[in-house]
N, CA, C and O atoms as a MOPAC input file, in Angstrom:
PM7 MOZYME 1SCF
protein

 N      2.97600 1    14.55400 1    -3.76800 1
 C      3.65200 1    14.66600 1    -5.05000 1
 C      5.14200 1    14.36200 1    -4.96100 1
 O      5.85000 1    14.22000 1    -5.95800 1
 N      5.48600 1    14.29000 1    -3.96200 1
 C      7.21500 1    14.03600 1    -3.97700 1
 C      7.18300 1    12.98100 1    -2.84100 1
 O      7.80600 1    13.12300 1    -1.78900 1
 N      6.10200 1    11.49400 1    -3.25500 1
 C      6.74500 1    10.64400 1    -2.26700 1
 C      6.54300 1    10.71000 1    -0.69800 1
 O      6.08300 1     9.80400 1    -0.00300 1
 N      6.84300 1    11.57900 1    -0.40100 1
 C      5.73700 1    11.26300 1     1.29400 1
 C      4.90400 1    11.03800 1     2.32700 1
 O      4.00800 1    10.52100 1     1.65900 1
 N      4.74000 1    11.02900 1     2.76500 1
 C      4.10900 1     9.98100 1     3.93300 1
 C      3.86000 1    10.51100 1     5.13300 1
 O      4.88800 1    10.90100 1     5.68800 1
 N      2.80500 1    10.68100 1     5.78000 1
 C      2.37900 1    10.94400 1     6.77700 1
 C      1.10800 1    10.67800 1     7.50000 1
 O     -0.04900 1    10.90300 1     7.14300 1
 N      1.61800 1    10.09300 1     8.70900 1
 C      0.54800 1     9.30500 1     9.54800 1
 C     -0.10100 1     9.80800 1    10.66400 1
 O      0.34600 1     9.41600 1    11.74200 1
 N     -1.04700 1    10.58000 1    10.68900 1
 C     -1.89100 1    11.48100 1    11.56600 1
 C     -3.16900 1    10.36200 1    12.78700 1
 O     -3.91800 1     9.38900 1    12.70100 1
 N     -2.85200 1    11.02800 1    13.46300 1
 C     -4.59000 1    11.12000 1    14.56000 1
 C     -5.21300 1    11.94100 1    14.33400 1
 O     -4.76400 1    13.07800 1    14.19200 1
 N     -6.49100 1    11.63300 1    14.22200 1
 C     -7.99500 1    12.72500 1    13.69600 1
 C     -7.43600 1    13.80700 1    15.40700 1
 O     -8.32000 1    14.58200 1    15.77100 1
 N     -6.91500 1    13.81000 1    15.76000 1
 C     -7.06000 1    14.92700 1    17.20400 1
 C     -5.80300 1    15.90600 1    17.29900 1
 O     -5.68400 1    16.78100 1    18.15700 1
 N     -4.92500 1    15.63800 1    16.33300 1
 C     -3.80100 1    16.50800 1    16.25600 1
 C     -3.54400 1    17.03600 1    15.33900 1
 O     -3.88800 1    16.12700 1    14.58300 1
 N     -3.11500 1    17.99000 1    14.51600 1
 C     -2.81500 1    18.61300 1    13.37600 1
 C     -0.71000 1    18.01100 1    12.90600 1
 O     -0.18400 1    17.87900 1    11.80100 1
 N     -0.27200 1    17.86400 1    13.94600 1
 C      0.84300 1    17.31400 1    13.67500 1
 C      1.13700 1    15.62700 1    13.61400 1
 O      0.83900 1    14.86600 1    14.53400 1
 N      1.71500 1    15.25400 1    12.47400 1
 C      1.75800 1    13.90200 1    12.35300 1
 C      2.45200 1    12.81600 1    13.06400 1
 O      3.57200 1    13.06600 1    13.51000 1
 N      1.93700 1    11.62300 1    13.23700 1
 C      2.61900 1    10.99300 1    14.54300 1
 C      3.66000 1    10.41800 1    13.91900 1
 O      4.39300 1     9.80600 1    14.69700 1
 N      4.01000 1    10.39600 1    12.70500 1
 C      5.13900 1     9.59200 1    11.75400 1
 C      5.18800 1    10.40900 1    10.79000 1
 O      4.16200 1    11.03300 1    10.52100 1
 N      6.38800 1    10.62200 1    10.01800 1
 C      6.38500 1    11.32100 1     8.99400 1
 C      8.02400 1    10.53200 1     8.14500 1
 O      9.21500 1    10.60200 1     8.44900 1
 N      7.22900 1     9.78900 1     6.94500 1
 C      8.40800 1     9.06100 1     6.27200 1
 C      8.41600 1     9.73900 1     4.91700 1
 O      7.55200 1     9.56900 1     4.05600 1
 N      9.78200 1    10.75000 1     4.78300 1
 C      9.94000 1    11.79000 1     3.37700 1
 C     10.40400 1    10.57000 1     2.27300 1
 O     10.36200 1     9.36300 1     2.51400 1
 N     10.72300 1    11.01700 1     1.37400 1
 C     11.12200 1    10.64100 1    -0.16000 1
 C     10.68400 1     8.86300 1     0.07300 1
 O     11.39300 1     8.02100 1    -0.47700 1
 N      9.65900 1     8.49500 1     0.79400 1
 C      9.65500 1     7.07500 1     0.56200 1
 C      9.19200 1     6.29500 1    -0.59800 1
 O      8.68200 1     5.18600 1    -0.43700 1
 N      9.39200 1     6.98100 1    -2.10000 1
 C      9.28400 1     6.39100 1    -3.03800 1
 C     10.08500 1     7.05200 1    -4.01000 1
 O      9.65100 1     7.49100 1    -5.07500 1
 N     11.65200 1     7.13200 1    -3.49200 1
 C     12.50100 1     7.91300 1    -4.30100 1
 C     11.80900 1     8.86100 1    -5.18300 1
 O     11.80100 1     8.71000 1    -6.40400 1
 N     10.96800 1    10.27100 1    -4.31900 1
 C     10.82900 1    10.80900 1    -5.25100 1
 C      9.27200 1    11.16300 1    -6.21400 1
 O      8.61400 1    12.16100 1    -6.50800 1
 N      9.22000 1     9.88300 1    -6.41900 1
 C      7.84500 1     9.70100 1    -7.17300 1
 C      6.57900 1     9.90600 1    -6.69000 1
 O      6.29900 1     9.40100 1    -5.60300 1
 N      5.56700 1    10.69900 1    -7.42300 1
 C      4.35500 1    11.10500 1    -6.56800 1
 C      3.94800 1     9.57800 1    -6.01800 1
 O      4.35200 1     8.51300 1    -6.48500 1
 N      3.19900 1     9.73800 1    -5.09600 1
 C      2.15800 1     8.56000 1    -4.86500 1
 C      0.64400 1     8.58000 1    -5.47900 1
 O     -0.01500 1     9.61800 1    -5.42400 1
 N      0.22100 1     7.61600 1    -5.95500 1
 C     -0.99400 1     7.71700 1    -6.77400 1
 C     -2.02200 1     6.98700 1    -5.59600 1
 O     -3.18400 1     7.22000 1    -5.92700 1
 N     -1.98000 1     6.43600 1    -4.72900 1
 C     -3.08800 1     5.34400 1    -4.09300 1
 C     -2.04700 1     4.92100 1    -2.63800 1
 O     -0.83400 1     4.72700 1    -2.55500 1
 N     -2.94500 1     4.89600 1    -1.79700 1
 C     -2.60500 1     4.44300 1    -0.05900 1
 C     -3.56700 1     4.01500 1     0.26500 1
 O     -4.62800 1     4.63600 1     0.32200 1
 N     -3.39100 1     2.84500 1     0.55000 1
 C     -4.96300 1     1.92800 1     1.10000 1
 C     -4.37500 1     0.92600 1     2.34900 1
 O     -3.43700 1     0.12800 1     2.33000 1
 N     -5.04200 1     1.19100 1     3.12200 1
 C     -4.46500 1     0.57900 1     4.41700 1
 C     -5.53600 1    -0.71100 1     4.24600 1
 O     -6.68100 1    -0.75600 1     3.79500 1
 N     -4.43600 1    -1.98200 1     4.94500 1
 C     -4.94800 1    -3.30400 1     4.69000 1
 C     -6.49300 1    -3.73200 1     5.33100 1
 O     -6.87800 1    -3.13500 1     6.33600 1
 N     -7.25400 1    -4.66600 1     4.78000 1
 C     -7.93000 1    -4.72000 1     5.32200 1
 C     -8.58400 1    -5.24700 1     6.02500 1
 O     -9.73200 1    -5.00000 1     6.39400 1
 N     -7.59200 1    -6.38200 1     6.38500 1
 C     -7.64400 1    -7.67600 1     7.33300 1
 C     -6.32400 1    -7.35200 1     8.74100 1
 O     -6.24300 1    -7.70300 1     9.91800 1
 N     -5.58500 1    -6.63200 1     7.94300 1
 C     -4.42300 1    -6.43900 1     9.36500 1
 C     -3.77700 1    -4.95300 1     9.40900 1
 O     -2.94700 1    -4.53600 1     8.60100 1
 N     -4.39400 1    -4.12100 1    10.67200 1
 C     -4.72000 1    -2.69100 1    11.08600 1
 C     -2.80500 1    -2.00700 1    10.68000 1
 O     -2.57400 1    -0.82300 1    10.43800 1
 N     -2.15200 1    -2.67600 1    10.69900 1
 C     -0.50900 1    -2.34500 1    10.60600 1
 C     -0.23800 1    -1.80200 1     9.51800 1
 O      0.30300 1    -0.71600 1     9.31000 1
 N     -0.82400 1    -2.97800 1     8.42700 1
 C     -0.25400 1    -3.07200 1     6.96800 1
 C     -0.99400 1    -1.72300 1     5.98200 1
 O     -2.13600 1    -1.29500 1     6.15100 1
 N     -0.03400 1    -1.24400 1     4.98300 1
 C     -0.79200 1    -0.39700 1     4.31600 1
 C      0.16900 1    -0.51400 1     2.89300 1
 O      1.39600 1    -0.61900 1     2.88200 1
 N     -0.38900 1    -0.48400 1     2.15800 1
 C      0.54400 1    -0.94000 1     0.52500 1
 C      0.07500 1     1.18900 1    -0.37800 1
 O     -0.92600 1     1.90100 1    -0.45700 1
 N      1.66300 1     1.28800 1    -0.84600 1
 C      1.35200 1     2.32900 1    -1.60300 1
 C      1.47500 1     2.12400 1    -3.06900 1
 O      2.13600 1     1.16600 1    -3.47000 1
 N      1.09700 1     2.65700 1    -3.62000 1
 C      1.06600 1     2.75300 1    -5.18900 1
 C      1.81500 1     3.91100 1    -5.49100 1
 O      1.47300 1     4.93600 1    -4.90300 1
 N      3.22400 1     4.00300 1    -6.66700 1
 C      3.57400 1     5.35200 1    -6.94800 1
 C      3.79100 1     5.63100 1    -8.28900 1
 O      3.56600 1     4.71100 1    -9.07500 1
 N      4.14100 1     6.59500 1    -8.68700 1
 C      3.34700 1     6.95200 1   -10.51700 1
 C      4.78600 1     5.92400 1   -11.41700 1
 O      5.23900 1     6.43300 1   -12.44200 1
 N      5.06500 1     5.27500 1   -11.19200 1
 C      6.10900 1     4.40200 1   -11.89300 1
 C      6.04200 1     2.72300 1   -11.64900 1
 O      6.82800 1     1.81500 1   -11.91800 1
 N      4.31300 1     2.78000 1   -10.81500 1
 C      3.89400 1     1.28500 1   -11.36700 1
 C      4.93700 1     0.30900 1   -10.08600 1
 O      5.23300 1    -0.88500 1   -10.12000 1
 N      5.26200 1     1.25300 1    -9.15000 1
 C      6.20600 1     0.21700 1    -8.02400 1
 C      4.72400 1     0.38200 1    -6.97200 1
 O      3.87000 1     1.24400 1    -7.18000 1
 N      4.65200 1    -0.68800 1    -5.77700 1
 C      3.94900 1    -1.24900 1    -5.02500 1
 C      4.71400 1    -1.51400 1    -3.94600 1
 O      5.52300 1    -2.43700 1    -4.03600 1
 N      4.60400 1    -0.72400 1    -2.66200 1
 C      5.26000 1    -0.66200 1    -1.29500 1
 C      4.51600 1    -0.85000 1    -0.79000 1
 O      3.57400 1    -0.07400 1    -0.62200 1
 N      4.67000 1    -2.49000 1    -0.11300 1
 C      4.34600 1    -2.82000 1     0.91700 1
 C      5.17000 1    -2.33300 1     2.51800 1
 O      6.31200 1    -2.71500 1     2.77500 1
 N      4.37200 1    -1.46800 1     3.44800 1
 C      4.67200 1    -1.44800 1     5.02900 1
 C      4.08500 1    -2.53300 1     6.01500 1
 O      3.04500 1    -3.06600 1     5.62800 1
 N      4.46000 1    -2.83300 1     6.90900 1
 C      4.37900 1    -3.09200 1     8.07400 1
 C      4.62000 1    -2.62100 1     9.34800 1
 O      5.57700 1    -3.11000 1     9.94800 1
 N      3.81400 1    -1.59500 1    10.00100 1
 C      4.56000 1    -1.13200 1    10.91500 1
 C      4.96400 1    -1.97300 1    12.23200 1
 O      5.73400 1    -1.55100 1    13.09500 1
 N      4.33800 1    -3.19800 1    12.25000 1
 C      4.89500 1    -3.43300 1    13.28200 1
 C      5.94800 1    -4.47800 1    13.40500 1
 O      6.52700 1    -4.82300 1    14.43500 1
 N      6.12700 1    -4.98800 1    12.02700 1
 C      8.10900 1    -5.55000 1    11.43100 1
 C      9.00200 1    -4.35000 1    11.06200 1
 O     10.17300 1    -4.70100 1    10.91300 1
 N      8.77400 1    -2.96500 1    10.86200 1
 C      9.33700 1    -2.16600 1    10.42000 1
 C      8.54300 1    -0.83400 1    10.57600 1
 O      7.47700 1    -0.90400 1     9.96400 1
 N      8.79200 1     0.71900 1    11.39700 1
 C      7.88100 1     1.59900 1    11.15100 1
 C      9.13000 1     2.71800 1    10.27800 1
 O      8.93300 1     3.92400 1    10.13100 1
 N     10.03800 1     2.18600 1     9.92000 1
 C     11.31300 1     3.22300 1     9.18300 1
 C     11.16900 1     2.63600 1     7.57800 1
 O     11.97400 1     3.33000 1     6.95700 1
 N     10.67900 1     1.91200 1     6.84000 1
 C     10.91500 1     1.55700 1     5.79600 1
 C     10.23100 1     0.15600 1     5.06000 1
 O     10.17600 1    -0.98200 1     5.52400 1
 N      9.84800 1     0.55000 1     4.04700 1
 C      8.83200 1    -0.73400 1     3.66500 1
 C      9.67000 1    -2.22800 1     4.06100 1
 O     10.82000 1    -2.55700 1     4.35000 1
 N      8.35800 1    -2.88000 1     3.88200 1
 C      9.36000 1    -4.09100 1     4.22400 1
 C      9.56400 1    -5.00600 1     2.92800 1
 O     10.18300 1    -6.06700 1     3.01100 1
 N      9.03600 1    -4.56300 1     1.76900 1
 C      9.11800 1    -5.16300 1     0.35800 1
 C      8.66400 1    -3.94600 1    -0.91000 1
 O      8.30300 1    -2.77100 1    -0.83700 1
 N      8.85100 1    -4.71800 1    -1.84200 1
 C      8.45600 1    -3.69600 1    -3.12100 1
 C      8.47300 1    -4.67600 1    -4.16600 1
 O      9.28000 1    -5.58800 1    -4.34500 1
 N      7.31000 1    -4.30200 1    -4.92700 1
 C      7.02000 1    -4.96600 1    -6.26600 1
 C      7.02500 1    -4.08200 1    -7.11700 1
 O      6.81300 1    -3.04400 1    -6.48900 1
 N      7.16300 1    -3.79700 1    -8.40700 1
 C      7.35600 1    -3.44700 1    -9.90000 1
 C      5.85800 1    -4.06500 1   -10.97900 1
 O      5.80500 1    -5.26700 1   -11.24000 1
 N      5.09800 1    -3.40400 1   -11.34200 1
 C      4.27400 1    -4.11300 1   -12.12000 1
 C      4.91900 1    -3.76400 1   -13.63600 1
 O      4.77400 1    -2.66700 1   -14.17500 1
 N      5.46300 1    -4.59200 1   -14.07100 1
 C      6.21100 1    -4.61400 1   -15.62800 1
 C      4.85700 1    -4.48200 1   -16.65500 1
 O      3.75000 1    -5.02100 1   -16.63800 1
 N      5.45400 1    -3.57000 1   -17.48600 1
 C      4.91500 1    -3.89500 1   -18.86500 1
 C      3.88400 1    -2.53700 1   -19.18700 1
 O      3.46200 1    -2.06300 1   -20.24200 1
 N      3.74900 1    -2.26200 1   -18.12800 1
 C      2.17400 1    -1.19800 1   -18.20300 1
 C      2.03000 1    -0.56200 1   -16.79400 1
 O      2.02900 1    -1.08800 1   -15.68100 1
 N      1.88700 1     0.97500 1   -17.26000 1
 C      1.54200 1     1.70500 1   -16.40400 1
 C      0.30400 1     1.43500 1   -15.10400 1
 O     -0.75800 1     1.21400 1   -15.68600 1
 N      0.14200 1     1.39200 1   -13.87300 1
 C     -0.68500 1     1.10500 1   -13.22200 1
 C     -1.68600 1     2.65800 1   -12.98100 1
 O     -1.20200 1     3.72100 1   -12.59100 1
 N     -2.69500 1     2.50200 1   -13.21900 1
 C     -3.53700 1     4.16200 1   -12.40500 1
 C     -3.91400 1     4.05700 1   -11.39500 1
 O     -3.71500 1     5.10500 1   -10.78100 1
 N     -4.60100 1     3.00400 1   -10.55400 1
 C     -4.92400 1     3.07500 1    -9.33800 1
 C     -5.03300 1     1.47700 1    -8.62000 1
 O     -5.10100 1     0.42100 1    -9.24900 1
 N     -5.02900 1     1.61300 1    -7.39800 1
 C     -5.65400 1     0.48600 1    -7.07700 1
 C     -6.17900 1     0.10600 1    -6.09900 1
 O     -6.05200 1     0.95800 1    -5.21900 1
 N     -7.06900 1    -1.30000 1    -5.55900 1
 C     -7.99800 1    -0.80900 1    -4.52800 1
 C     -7.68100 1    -2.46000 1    -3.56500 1
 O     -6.89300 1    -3.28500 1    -4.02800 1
 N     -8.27500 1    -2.65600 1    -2.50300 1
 C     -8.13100 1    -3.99000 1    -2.18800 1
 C     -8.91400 1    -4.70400 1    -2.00500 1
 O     -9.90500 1    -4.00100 1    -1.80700 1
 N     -9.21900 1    -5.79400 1    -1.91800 1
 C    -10.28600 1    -6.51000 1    -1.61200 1
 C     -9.98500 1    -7.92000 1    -0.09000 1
 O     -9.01200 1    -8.63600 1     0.14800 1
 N    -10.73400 1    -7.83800 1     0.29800 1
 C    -10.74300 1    -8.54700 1     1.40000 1
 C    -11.94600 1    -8.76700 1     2.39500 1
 O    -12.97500 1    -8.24700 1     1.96500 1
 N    -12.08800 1    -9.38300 1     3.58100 1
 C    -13.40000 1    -9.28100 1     4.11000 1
 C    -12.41500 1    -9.11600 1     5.93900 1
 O    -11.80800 1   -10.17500 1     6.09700 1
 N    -12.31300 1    -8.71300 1     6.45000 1
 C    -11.85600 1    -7.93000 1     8.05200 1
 C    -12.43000 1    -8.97200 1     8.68700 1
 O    -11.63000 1    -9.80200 1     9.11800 1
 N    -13.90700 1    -9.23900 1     8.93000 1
 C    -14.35000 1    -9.96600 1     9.87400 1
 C    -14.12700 1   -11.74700 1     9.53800 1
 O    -14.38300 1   -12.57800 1    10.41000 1
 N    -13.67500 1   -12.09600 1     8.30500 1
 C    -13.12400 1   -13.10800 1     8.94400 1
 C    -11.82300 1   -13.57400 1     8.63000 1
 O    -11.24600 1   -13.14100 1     7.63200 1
 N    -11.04200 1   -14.82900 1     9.75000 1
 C     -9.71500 1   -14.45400 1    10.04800 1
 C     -9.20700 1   -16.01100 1     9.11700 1
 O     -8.63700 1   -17.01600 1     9.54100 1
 N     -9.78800 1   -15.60200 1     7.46900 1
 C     -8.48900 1   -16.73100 1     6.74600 1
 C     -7.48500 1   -16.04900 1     6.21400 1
 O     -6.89800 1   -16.70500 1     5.35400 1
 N     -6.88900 1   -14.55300 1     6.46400 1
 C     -6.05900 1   -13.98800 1     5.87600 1
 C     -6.20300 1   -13.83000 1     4.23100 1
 O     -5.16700 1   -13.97000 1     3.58100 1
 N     -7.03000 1   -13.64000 1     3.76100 1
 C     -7.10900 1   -13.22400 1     2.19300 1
 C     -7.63700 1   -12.59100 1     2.20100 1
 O     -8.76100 1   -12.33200 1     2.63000 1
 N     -6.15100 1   -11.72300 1     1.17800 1
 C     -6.32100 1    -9.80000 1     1.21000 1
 C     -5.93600 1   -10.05400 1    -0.50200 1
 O     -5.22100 1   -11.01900 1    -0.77100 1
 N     -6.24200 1    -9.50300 1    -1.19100 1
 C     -5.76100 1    -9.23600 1    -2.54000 1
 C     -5.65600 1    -7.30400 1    -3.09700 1
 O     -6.16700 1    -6.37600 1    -2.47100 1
 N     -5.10500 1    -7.22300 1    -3.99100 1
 C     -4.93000 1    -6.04700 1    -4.45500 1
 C     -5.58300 1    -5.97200 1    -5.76000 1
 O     -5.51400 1    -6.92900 1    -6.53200 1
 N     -6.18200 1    -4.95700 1    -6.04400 1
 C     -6.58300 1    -4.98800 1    -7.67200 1
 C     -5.87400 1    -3.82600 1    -8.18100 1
 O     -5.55500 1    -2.86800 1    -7.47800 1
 N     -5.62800 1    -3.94200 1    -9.46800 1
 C     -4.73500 1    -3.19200 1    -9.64700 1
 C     -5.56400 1    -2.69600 1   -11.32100 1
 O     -6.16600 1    -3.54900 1   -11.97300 1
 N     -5.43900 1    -1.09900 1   -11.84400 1
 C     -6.28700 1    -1.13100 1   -12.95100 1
 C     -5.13500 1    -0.42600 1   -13.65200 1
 O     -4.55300 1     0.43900 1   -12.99600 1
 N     -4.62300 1    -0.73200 1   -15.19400 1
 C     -3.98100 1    -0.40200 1   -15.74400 1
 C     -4.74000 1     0.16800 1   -16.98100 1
 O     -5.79400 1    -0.12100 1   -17.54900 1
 N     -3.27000 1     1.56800 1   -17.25000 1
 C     -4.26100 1     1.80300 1   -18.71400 1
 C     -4.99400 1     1.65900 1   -19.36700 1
 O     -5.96000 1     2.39500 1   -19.57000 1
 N     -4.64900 1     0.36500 1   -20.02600 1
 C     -5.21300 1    -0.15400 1   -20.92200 1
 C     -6.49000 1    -0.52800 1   -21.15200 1
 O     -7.05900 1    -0.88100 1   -22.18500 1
 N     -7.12300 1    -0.30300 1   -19.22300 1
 C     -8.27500 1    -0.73700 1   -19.17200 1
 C     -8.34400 1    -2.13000 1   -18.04600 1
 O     -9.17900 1    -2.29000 1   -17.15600 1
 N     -7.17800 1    -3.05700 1   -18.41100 1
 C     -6.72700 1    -4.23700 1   -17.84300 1
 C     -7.14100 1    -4.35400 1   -16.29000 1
 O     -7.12600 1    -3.42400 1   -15.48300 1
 N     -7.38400 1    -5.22000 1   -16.12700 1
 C     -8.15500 1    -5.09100 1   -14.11700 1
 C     -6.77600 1    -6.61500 1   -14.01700 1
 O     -6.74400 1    -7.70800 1   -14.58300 1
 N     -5.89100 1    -5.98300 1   -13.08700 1
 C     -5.18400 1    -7.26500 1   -12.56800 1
 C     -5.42300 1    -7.97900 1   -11.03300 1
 O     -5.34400 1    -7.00900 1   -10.27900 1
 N     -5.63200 1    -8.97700 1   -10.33700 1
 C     -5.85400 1    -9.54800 1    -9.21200 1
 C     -4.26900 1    -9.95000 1    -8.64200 1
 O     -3.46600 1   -10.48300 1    -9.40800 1
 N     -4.00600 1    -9.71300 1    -7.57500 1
 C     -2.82500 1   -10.22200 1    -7.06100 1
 C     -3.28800 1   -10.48600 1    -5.65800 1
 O     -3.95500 1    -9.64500 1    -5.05500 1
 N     -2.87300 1   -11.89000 1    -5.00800 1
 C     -2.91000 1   -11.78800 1    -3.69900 1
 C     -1.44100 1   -11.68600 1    -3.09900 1
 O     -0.32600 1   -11.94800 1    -3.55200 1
 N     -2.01900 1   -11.08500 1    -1.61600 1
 C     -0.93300 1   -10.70000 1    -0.64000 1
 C     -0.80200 1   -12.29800 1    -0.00200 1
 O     -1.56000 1   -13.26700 1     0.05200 1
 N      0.68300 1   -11.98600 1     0.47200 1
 C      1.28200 1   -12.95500 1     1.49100 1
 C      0.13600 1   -12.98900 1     2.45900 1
 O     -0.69300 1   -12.10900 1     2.68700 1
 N      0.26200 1   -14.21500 1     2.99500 1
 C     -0.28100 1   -14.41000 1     4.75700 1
 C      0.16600 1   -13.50000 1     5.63500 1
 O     -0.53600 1   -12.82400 1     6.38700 1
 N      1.57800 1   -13.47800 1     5.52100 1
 C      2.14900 1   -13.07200 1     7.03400 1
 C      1.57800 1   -11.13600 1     6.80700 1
 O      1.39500 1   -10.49800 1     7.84400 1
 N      1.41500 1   -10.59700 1     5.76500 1
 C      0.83300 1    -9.17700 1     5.16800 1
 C     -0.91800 1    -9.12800 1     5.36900 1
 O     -1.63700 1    -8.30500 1     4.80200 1
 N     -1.24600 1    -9.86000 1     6.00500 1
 C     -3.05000 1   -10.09200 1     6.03000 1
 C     -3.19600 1   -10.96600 1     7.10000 1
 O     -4.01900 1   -10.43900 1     7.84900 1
 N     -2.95000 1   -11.67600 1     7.41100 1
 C     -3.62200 1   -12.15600 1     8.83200 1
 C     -3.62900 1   -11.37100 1     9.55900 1
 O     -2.72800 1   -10.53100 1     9.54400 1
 N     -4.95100 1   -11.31000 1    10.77200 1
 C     -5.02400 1   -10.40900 1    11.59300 1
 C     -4.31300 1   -10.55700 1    12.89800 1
 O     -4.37300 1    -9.66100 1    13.74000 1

């Protein structure tokens, strides 16, 4: 509810990363780790912004951010296939209204 982040092993109760206010603040609605490249994980937070990480260009701070204008986002999910290596990862994104939006990710955010 206030934006944070924390990255656990199923074998420890304490987290191996812990990144506070990383969405100034704003709850997070959705964390879906990529599904073509084990690093990447994109968050969703209740003001419709989209943080993309990389931990292994950056494990202190996203390495981009998008804004979906116009309309509230509620959730969103990804689509992709892991086992094979053309790098297409997309995001779906479902707004209020009902609206189903498709966005694809960069290459360098999805190749494995």
């Amino acid at each position: 509810s206030d934006g944070s982040i924390r990255l656990h092993q199923m074998t420890s109760e304490y987290p191996l990363m812990q990144w506070n206010d990383s969405t100034n603040g704003q709850p997070i609605i959705a964390l879906k780790w990529a599904l073509t490249r084990p690093a990447v994980f994109f968050v969703l937070d209740a003001s419709s912004h989209i943080y993309i990480w990389d931990l292994l260009e950056n494990d202190l701070l996203p390495v981009a951010k998008q804004t979906i204008p116009s309309e509230n986002v509620v959730t969103m999910a990804l689509l992709g296939e892991p086992e094979k290596t053309n790098g297409l990862l997309g995001i779906v994104l479902a707004k209020e209204s009902g609206q189903i939006d498709i966005q694809y990710v960069k290459k360098k955010w999805a190749l494995p």
